[in-house]
N, C-alpha and C positions, 0 to 999 in steps of 0.2 A: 736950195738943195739942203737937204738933211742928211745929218750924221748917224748910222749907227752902230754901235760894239755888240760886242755875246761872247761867250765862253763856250765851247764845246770840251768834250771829253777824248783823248788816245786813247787808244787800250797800248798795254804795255809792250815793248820793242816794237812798235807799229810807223816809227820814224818816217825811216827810209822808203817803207812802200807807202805812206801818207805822200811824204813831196814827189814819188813815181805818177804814181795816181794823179795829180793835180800839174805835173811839169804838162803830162797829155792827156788835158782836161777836153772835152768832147766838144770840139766846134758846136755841136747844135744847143748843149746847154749854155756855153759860155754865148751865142748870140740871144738866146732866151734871156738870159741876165741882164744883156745889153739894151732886149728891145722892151724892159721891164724899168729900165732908168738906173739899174746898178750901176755907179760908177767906183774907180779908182778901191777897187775890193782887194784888200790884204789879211792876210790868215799869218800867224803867227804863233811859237809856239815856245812854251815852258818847258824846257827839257826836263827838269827837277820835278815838276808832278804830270808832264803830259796830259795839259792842259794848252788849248787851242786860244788863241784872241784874236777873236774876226772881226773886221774894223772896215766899211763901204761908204759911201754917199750913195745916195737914191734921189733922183728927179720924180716928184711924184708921189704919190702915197704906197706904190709896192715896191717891197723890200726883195731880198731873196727868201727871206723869211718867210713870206706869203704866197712863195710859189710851188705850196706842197702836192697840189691836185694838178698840179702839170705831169705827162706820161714820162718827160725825159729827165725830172729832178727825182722822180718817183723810180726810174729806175737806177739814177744817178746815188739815193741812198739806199736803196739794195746793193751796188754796186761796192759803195762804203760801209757798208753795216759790219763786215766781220776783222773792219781795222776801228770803229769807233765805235764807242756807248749808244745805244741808240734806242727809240722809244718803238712801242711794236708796230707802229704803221714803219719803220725803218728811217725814219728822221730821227737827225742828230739831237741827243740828249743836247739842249742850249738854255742858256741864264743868259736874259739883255742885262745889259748893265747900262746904269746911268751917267749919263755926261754930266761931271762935276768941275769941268773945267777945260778950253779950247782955245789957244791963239794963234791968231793967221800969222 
């Protein structure tokens, strides 16, 4: 199983309806994630620059990251796009970040 992080972007006072959003994340997407090898997926957040750090395990070689031509992530960032930064297909503005260090 492989590790990966990424940084997203909030827009500003976008807090509360971020963890609304996400407490009733959409059965069909969160089993797409699942049946895609996502495991153990946490989002995280910087209150001081609202900034996000996403941190999952993946069985496999697709991420969530890779599941931008699916119809239900695709309307899943329409969905998010006017509480996050987002790039113009509506995917979240994201930087992978490198693993420089991990103990079980």
């Amino acid at each position: 199983m492989k590790r990966l992080a990424f940084t997203m972007k909030l827009k500003s006072g976008c807090r509360e309806e971020y963890i609304r959003r996400h407490n009733a994340i959409w059965p069909e997407l969160k089993s797409l994630l699942t049946a895609s090898g996502v495991r153990d997926y946490t989002i995280y957040l910087d209150t001081g620059s609202d900034t996000l750090f996403a941190v999952q395990t993946q069985e496999g070689e697709q991420s969530s990251q890779d599941l931008g031509e699916n119809p239900v992530v695709h309307r899943w960032w329409k969905y998010m796009a006017d509480i996050m930064e987002t790039n113009a297909d509506f995917s979240p503005v994201s930087q992978p970040l490198e693993e420089v260090f991990h103990m079980d």
